[in-house]
C-alpha positions as CSV (number, residue, x, y, z in Angstrom):
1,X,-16.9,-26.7,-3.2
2,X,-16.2,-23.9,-5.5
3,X,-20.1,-23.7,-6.1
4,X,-20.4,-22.6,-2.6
5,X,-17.6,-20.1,-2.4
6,X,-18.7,-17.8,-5.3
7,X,-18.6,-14.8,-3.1
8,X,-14.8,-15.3,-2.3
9,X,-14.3,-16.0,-6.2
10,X,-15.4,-12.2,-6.8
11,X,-13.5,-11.1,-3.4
12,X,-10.5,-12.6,-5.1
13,X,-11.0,-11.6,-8.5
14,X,-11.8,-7.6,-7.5
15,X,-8.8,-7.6,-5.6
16,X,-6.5,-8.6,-8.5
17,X,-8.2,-6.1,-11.0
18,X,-7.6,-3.6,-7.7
19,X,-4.0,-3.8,-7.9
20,X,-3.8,-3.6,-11.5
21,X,-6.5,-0.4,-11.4
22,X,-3.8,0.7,-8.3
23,X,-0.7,0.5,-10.6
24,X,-2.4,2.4,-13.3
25,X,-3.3,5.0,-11.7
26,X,-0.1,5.6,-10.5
27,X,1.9,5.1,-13.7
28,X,-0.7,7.4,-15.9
29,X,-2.4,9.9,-13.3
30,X,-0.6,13.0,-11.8
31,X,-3.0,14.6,-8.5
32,X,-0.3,17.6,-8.3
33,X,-1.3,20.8,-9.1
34,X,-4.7,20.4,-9.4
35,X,-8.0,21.2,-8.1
36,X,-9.9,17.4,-7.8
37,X,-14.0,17.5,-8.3
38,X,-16.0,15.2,-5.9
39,X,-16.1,12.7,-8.8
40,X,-11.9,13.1,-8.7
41,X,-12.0,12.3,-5.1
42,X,-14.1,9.1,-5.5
43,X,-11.3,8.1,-8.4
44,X,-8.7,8.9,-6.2
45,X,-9.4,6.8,-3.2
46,X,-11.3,3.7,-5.3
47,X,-7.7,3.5,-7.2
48,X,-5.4,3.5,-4.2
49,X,-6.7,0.0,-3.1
50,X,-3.8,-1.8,-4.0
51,X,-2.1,-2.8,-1.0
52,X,-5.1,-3.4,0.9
53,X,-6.1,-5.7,-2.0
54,X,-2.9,-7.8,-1.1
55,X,-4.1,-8.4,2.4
56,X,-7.3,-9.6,1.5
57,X,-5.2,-11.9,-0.9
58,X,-3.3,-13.3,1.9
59,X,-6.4,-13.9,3.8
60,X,-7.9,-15.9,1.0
61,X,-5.3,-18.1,0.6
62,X,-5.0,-18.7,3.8
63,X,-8.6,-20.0,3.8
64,X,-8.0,-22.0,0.5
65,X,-4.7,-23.6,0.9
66,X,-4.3,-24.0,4.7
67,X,-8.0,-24.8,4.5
68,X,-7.2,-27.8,2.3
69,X,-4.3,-28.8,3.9
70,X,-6.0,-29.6,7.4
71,X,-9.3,-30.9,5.0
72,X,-6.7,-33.4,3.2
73,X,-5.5,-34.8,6.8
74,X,-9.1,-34.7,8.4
75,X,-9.9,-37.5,5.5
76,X,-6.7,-39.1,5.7
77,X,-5.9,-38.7,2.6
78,X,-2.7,-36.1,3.3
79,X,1.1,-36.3,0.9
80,X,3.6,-34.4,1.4
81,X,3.9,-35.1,-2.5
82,X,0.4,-34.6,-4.0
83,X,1.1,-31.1,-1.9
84,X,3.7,-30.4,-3.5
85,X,2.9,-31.2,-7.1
86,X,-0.2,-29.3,-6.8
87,X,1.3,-26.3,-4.9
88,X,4.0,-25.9,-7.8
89,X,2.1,-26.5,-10.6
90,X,-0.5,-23.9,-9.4
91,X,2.6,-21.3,-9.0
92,X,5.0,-22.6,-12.0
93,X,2.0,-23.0,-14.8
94,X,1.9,-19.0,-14.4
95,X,5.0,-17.7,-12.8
96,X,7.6,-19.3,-15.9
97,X,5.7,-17.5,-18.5
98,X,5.1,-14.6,-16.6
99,X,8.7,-14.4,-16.1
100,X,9.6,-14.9,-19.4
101,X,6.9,-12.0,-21.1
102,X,8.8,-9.7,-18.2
103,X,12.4,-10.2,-19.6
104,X,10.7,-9.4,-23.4
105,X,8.7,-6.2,-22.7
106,X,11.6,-5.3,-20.4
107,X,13.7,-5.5,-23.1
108,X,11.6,-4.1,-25.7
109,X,10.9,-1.2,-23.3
110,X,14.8,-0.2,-22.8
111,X,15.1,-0.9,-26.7
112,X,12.3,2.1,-27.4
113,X,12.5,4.2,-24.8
114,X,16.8,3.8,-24.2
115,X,16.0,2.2,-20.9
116,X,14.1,5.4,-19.3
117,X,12.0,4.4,-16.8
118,X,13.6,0.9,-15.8
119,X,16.8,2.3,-14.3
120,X,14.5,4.5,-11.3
121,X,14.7,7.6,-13.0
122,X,10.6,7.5,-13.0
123,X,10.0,6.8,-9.6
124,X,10.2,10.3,-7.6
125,X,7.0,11.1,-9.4
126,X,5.5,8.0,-10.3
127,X,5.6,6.6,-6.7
128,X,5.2,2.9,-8.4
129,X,8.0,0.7,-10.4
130,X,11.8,0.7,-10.4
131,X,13.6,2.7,-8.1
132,X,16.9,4.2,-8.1
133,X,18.5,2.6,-5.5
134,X,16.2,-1.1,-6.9
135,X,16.7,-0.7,-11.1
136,X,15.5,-3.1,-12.8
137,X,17.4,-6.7,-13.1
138,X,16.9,-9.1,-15.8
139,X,20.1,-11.4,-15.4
140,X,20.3,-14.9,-14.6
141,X,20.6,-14.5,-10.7
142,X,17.2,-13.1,-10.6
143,X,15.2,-15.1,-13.0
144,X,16.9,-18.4,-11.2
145,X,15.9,-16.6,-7.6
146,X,12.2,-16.0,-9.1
147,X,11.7,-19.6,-9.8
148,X,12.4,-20.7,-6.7
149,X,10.8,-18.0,-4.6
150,X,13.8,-16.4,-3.6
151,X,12.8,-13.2,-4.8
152,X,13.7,-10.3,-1.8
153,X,15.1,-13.2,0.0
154,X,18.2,-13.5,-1.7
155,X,18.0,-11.5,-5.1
156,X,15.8,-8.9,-6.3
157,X,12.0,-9.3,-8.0
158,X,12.8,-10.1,-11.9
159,X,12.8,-7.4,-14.1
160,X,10.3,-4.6,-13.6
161,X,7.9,-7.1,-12.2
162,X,7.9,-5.8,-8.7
163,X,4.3,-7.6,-7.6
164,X,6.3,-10.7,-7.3
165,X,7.3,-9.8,-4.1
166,X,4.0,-11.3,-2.6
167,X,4.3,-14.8,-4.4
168,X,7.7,-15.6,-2.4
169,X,6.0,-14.8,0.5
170,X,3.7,-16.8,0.3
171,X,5.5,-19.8,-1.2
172,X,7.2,-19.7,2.4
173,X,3.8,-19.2,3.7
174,X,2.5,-22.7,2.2
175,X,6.2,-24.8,3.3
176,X,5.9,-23.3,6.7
177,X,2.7,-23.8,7.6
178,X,2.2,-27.9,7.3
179,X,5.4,-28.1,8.5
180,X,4.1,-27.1,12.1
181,X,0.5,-28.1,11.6
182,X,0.9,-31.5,10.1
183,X,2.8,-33.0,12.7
184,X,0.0,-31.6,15.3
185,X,-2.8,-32.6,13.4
186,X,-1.7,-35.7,12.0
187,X,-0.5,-39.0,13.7
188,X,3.3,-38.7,13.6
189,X,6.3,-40.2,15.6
190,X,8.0,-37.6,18.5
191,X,11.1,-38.1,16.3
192,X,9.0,-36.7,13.3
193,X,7.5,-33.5,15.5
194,X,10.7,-32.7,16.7
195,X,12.1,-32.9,13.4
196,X,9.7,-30.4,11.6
197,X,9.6,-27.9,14.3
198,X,13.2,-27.6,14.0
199,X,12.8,-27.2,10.6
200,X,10.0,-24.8,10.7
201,X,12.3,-23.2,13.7
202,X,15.3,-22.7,11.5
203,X,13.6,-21.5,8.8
204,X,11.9,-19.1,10.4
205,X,15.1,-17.3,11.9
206,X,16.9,-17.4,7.9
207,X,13.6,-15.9,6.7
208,X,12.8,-13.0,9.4
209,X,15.9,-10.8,8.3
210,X,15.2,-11.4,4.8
211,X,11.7,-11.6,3.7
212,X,9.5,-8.6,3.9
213,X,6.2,-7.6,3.5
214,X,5.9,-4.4,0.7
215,X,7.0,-3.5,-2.5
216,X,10.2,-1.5,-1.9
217,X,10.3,-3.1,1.8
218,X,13.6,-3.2,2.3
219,X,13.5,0.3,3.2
220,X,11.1,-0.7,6.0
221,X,12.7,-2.6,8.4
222,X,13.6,-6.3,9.1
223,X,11.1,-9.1,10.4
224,X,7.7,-7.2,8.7
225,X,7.3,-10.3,6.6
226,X,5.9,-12.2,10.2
227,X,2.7,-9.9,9.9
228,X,2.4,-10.9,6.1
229,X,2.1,-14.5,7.8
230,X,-0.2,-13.3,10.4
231,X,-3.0,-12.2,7.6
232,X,-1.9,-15.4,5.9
233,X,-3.0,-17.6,8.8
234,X,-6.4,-15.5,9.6
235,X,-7.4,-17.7,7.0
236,X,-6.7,-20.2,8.7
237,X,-9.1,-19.2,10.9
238,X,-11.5,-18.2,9.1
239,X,-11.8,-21.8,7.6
240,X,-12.3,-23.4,11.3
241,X,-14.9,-20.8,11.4
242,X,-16.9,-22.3,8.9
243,X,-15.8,-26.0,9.5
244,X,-15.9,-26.7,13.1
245,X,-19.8,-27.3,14.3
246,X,-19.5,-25.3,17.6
247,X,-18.3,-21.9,15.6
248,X,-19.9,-22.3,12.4
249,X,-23.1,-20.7,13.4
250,X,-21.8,-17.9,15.4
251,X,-19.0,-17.3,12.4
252,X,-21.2,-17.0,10.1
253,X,-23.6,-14.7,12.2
254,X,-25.6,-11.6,9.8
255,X,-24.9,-9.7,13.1
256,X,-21.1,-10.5,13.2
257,X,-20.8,-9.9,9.4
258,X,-22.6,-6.6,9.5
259,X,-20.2,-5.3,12.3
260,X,-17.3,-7.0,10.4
261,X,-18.3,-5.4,7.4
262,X,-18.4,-1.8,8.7
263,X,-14.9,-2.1,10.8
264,X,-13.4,-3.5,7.0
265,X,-15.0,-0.7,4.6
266,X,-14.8,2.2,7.1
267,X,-10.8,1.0,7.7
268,X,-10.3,0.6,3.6
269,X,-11.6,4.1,3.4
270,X,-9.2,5.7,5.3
271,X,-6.4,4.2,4.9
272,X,-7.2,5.5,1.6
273,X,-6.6,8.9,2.8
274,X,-2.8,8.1,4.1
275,X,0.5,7.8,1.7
276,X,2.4,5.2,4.1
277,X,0.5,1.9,4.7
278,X,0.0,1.1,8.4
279,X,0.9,-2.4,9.8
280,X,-2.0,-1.7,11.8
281,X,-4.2,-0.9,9.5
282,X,-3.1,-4.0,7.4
283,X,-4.3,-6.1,10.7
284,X,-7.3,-4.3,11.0
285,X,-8.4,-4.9,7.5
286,X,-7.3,-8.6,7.8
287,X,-8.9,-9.3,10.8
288,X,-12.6,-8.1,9.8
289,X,-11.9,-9.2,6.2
290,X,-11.6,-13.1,8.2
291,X,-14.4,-12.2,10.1
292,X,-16.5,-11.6,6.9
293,X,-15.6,-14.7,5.2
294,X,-17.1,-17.6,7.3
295,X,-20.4,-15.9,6.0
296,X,-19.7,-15.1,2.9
297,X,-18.3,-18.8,2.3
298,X,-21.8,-20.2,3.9
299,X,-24.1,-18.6,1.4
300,X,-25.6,-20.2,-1.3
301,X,-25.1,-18.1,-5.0
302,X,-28.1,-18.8,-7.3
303,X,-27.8,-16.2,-9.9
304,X,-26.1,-17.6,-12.6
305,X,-24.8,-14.0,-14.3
306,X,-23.3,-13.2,-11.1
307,X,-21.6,-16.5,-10.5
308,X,-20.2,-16.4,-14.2
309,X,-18.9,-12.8,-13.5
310,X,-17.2,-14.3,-9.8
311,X,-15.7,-17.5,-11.5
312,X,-14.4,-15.6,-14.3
313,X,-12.5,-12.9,-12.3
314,X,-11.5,-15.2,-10.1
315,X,-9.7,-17.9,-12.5
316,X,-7.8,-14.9,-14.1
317,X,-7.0,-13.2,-11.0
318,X,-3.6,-15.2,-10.5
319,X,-2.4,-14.4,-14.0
320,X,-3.7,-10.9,-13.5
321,X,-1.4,-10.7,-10.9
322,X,1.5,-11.7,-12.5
323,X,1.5,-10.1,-15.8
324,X,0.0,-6.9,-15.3
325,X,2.8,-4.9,-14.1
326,X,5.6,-5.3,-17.1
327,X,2.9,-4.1,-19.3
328,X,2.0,-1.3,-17.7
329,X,5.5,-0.1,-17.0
330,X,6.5,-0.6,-20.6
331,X,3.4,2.1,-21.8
332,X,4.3,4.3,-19.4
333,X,8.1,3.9,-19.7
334,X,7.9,3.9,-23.6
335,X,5.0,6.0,-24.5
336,X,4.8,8.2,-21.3
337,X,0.6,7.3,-21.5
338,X,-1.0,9.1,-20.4
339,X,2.0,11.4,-19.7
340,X,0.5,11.9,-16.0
341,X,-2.1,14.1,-16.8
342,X,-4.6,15.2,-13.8
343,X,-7.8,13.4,-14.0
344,X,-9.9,14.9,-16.8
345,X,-12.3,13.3,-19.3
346,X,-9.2,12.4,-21.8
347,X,-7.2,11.1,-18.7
348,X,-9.9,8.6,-17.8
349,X,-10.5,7.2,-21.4
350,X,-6.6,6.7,-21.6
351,X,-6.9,5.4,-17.9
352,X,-9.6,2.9,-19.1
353,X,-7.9,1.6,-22.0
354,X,-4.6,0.9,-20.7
355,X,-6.7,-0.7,-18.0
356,X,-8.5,-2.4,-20.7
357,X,-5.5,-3.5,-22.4
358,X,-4.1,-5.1,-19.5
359,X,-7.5,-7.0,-18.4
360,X,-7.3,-8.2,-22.1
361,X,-3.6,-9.7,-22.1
362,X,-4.3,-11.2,-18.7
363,X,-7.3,-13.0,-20.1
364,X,-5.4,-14.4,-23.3
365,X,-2.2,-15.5,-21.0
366,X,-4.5,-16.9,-18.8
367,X,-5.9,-18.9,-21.7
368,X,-2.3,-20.5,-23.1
369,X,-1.5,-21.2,-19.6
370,X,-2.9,-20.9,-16.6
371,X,-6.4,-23.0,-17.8
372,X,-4.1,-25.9,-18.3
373,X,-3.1,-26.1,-15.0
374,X,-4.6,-29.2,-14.0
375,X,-3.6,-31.0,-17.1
376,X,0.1,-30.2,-16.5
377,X,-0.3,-31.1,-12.7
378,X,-2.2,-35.0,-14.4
379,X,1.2,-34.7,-16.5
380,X,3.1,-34.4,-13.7
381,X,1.6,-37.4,-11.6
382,X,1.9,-39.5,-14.6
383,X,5.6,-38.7,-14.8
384,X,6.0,-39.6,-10.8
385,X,4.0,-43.0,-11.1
386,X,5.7,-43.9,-13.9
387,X,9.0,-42.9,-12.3
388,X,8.0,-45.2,-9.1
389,X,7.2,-48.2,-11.2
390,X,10.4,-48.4,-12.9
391,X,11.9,-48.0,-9.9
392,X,10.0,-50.7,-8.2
393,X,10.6,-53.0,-11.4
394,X,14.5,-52.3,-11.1
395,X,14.6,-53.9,-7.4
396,X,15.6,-57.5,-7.5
C-alpha cells in the first residue's frame, strides 16, 4: 500500500521539515526594524507554515490509522491487542528516546547558558519555546505524564519539548476513535455498544476541559482540542473517499482536486499573513487538504528519484518531529545563533545550517530507533504469545 501512497509520504514528510523550518525561523530570525526585499517576503511566509503543517498532520493520520482500523475489521481480522501493540510501539520506539535526548540538551543548555532561555525569559521576542508563565519542566511528573500521553492534560510538555503537545492529542485521538466506531462497524453484543459509548462518553467530558489544540493553548480557551479531532477524523473521510466504490471516482475527481487545491494554497497563503491562527482557517485548510487526498492517494508514482525523496522524508518525519525542537532551543538558548539577525545573506547561511544540523540529528536518531520499530513491535508479540502459552500451560 505504501507503493501507492507516495504522494502522502512527501505531504507528510514536507510538513515535518515545515515545522522544524517554522521553529527556526523563529528562534534565529528577527523581522523588526527592517525593510524586507520581495525575496524576504517569500522567506517570511514559506517559514511561518508551522501550524498549518500540524493540520495537514492530523489529516494524514486520520487517513492512515483510522483508515486501518475500519480496513482491519472489513477483513475480520480486527484486536483490540495487535492495535494496541502496534499503536504503542509506533509512539514509544521514538517518544522514550526523544524524551530522554530532551532532559540532556535541556540540561546541558541551563549548564552553558545558566538556564537563560528555558525559564521564559526568551519568549517576548522569540514568539516560540518556554514561556514565563510555562518554564521549562524536566521532573519526574512530566516525563511520567509524557509517557503516557498526559502531556497538557494533566502536567506540562517535558522539558523545552513543546511540539509534544500534538502527540497526546492524538494518542486520545487513536483510543477514542475505535471505541465508537468498532462497536458500529463490527458485530458486537448491545451490552458491548453500550459499554464503549459510555466509555468514549466519559472520556470525552474528562478530556474537553483539559486537552487543547496549540502550543501555549491554555491561554486559548477550554474544549479547542474537539476541532483537533475534527481535522483528525477528515481523514477519516478521506479514506471512504477512496475505498468505497460509489465515491471513489467522484473523490478522486482532477476537477475536485484542482478546486480543492486552490481553496488549500490560497488559504495557506494567507493565513500566512496573520499572527493568531484561526480555528477557521485550520478547518478550511483541513477540509480541502481531505479533499485533495483521495486523488493524491489514487495516483500511481513511477519515478523512482521522487519516490526515494517521498519515502525518505516520510520515515523520518515522526522523529523529526520529536527531536527537533530541544536542539534548536539549546543553539539559540546557549549560543544566541543567529542572535536574531534580520534576514540577510549571513542570516540565511546560519538559518540553513542550524536547519541542516537538525535534519542531520533527526536522520541519525531516526536510524538507532525509530527504523527498528517493527522489530521491537515482533519483540513485543513474542513476549505476549509466550506470556499466553505459559499461561495456558499453567491451567489444570
Amino acid at each position: 500500500m505504501k507503493n501507492r501512497l507516495v504522494h502522502l509520504d512527501f505531504a507528510r514528510g514536507i510538513a515535518a521539515v515545515l515545522v522544524c523550518v517554522s521553529h527556526a525561523r523563529l528562534f534565529g530570525c528577527s523581522t523588526a526594524a527592517f525593510h524586507p526585499t520581495g525575496y524576504d517576503r517569500i522567506f517570511l511566509r514559506m517559514s511561518a507554515l508551522g501550524h498549518q503543517s500540524v493540520v495537514v498532520f492530523f489529516v494524514l493520520s486520520g487517513f492512515f490509522v483510522a483508515g486501518s482500523i475500519a480496513t482491519a475489521i472489513g477483513e475480520n481480522r480486527w484486536s483490540w491487542g495487535k492495535y494496541a501493540v502496534q499503536r504503542l510501539t509506533r509512539l514509544l520506539v521514538v517518544l522514550l528516546p526523544a524524551l530522554i535526548l530532551t532532559g540532556l540538551w535541556d540540561s546541558l543548555g541551563c549548564w552553558l547558558g545558566g538556564g537563560k532561555g528555558y525559564d521564559g525569559s526568551f519568549y517576548r521576542c522569540v514568539g516560540t519555546g518556554p514561556a514565563p508563565e510555562f518554564p521549562v519542566h524536566r521532573d519526574m511528573t512530566p516525563l511520567l505524564g509524557n509517557v503516557a500521553f498526559l502531556e497538557t492534560i494533566f502536567c506540562p510538555a517535558y522539558g523545552s519539548n513543546l511540539p509534544l503537545w500534538s502527540l497526546a492529542n492524538e494518542f486520545w485521538y487513536y483510543l477514542l476513535f475505535p471505541l465508537v466506531y468498532v462497536p458500529i462497524a463490527a458485530r458486537s453484543r448491545i451490552r458491548t455498544k453500550v459499554a464503549f459509548g459510555v466509555a468514549a462518553l466519559l472520556l470525552v467530558l474528562v478530556l474537553r476541559r483539559q486537552l487543547f489544540f496549540g502550543e501555549h493553548s491554555q491561554l486559548r480557551g477550554h474544549g479547542i482540542w474537539l476541532l483537533g479531532g475534527g481535522i483528525w477524523l477528515l481523514g477519516y473521510f478521506s479514506y471512504l473517499g477512496l475505498k468505497v466504490s460509489w465515491l471513489r471516482t467522484r473523490a478522486a475527481s482532477p476537477v475536485l482536486f484542482l478546486l480543492a487545491s486552490t481553496v488549500f494554497l490560497f488559504t495557506l497563503w494567507q493565513s500566512t499573513g496573520h499572527s493568531e491562527d484561526s480555528p477557521k482557517t485550520d478547518l478550511a485548510l483541513a477540509v480541502s487538504f481531505s479533499l485533495m487526498v483521495p486523488f493524491l492517494a489514487s495516483k500511481q508514482v513511477v519515478y523512482e528519484p521522487y519516490r526515494r525523496l517521498s519515502e525518505g522524508l516520510s520515515d523520518i518525519s515522526y522523529t523529526l518531529y520529536l527531536t527537533h525542537f530541544p536542539l534548536l532551543a539549546f543553539f539559540f538558548f546557549t549560543f544566541r545563533l543567529p542572535k536574531m539577525h534580520s534576514p540577510s545573506l549571513v542570516g540565511y547561511l546560519v538559518f540553513l545550517a542550524v536547519l541542516s544540523a537538525a535534519l542531520l540529528y533527526a536522520v541519525g536518531v531516526w536510524y538507532l530507533f525509530e527504523r527498528r520499530t517493527d522489530q521491537v513491535r515482533r519483540k513485543v508479540n513474542e513476549i505476549i504469545l509466550n506470556l499466553r502459552t505459559r499461561g495456558g500451560a499453567l491451567k489444570p
